[in-house]
Every structure is written in structure tokens, then in C-alpha cells.
C-alpha positions in Angstrom: 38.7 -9.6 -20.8 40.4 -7.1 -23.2 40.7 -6.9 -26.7 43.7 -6.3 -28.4 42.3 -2.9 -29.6 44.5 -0.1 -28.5 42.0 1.4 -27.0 41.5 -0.8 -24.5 37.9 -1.8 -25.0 36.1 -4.5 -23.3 36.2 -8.0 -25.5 31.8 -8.1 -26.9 32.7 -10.7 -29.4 34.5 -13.9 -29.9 35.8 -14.9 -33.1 36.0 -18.4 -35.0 39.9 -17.8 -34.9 40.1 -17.5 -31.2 40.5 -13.5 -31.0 38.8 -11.6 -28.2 36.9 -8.5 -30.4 35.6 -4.9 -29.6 33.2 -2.9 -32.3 36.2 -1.7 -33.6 38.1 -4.9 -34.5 35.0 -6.9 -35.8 34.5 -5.3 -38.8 38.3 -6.5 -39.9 37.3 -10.0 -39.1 34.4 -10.3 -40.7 35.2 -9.3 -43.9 38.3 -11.9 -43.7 35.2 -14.4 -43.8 35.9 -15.3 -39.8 32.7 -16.3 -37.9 32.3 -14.0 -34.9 29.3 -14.7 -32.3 28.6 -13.3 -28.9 31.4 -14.0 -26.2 29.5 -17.0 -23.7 28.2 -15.8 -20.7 27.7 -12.4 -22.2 23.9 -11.5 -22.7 23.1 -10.6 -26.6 21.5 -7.0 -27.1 17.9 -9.2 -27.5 17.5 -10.6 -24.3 19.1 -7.5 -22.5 15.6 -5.8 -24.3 13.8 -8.9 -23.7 14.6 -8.7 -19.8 14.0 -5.0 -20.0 10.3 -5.5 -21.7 9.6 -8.1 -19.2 9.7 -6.0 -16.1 8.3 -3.3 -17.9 4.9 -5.9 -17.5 6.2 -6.7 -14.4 5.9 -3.1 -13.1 2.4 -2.5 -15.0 0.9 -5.6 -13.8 2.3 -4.8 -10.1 0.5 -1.3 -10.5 -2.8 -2.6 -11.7 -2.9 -5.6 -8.8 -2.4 -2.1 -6.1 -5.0 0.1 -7.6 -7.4 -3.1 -8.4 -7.0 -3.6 -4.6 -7.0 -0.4 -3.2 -10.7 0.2 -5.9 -11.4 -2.7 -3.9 -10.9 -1.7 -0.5 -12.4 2.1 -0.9 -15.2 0.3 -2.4 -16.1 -1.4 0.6 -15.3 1.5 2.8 -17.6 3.5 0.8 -20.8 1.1 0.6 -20.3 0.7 4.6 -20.3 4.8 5.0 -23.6 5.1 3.0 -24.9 1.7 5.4 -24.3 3.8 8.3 -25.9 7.1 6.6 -29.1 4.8 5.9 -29.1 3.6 9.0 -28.9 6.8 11.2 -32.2 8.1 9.0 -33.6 4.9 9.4 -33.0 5.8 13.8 -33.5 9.2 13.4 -35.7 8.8 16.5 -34.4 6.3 18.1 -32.3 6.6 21.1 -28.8 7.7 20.7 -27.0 4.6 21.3 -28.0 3.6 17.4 -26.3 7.0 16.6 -23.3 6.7 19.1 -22.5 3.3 17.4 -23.0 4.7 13.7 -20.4 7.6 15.0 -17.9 5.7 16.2 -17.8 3.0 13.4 -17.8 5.7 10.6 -14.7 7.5 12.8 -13.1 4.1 12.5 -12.9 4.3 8.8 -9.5 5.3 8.2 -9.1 6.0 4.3 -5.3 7.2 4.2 -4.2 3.5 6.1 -4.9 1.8 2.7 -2.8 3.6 1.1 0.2 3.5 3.9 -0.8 -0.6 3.5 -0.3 -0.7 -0.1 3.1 1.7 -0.1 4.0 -0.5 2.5 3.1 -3.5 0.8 5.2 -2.4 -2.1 9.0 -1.6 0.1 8.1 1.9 -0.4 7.9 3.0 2.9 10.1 5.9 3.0 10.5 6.3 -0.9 8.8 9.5 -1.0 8.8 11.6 1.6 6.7 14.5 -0.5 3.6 11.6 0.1 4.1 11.0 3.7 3.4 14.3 4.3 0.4 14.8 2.2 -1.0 11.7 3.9 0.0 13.1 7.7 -1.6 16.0 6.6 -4.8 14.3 5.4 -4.9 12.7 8.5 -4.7 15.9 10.8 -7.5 16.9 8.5 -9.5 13.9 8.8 -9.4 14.5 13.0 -10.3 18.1 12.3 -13.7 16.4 10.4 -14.1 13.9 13.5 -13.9 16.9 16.3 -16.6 18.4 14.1 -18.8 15.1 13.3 -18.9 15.0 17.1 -19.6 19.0 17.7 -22.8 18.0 14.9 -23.9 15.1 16.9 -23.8 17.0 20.3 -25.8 19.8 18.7 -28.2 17.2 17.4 -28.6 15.9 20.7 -29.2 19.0 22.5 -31.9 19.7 19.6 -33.9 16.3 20.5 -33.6 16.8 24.1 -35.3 19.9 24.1 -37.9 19.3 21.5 
């Protein structure tokens, strides 16, 4: 819809006598006393700001729900690590199945899947490649740490055996 500005600006306003307005024609109209208004359809400058505000919550509330979950999840990752670090000086002379079984559900833990899960989650799976990479990384680091958890535990072993 087009005004009849010369300019060729796109009609914002309707006014009481019919006439399809721009910012530049309103100001003519309104001081001839013509009621102008918003064209219908067209969204006013307040809910445009409205809408805007809105997913601005949307967007912080989406944020906190992730972190609050992923708090969550480390949490309980956490508390089970320190479980199995009580319970392998609780067995320290036990036989080592009770360690074996500590090993390999502490090599389970996988910290950098929660937050693959929760970029996932969100549709932001190949957003940023710059994070991928620090979390591949991580993970090559991570089975560096396991390689070396099990070099410890057959030291350990070798120590017990011959003492």
C-alpha cells in the first residue's frame, strides 16, 4: 500500500478522510483536525516492543531452565564420583573386583554429553562450531585421564600383589 507521498513511502497510517499516510503526510492531516490511527492489520510501535520484551523473558527463562538442569545433572554426577571415592577407601583391601567396578562406573561418567544433550536439546547442534571443538577436545582429554586412571589402578595392583 502506497501513500501518495512522492516519495514513495509505505502507507503507516490511515486517516478519518480515507487517505493512506507516511510520516511525512501526517503531520498535514492532523493539523487540518483529521483523526489518523494505525492502518488495521499493522502492528502499533507498542506491541512490536511488547513482543520484543516478551521473548526477551522467553530467552532468559529458556537459559535459566538449561543451566538449572545441567546444575542438576553435574550435581548428581558429582555426588556419585565422591560415592565411588568413599567406596574404594572403604575396599581398600578388598579384592579388586570392588575396584574394577568403581573404575568402570566412574569411566562411564561422561560430563561433556550433558552439555551436547542440552545444545542439542535447544536446535543448536551445529550453531557453533568454535564449541564442538572445545568439547571433542575435552573428550580426547577425558580418554587421556581414563588410559591413566587405568595405568594408576594397574600400578596399585601390582603394589598389593607383591606386599
Amino acid at each position: 500500500m502506497e501513500t501518495s507521498c512522492g516519495s514513495g513511502c509505505p502507507a503507516i497510517y490511515k486517516c478519518s478522510c480515507g487517505v493512506l499516510l507516511c510520516d511525512h503526510l501526517i503531520t498535514n492531516h492532523i493539523m487540518q483536525r483529521h483523526t489518523v490511527g494505525p492502518l488495521p492489520g499493522k502492528a502499533t510501535l507498542d506491541e512490536a516492543f511488547e513482543v520484543i520484551s516478551q521473548k526477551k523473558k522467553e530467552i532468559i527463562q529458556a537459559t535459566e531452565l538449561v543451566f538449572s538442569e545441567l546444575i542438576k545433572a553435574t550435581s548428581q554426577q558429582l555426588l556419585r564420583l565422591s560415592q565411588l571415592r568413599k567406596q574404594m577407601l572403604e575396599s581398600y583391601s578388598n579384592s579388586s573386583l570392588i575396584i574394577d567396578q568403581a573404575f568402570q562406573e566412574a569411566t562411564q561418567i561422561k560430563p561433556q554429553e550433558l552439555l551436547k544433550q542440552a545444545i542439542n536439546q535447544l536446535g543448536l547442534g551445529g550453531a557453533d562450531e568454535t564449541l564442538i571443538n572445545r568439547l571433542k577436545d575435552a573428550e580426547r582429554n577425558t580418554d587421556l585421564k581414563e588410559r591413566e586412571i587405568q595405568k594408576l589402578k594397574q600400578d596399585f595392583e601390582s603394589n598389593i600383589a607383591r606386599g
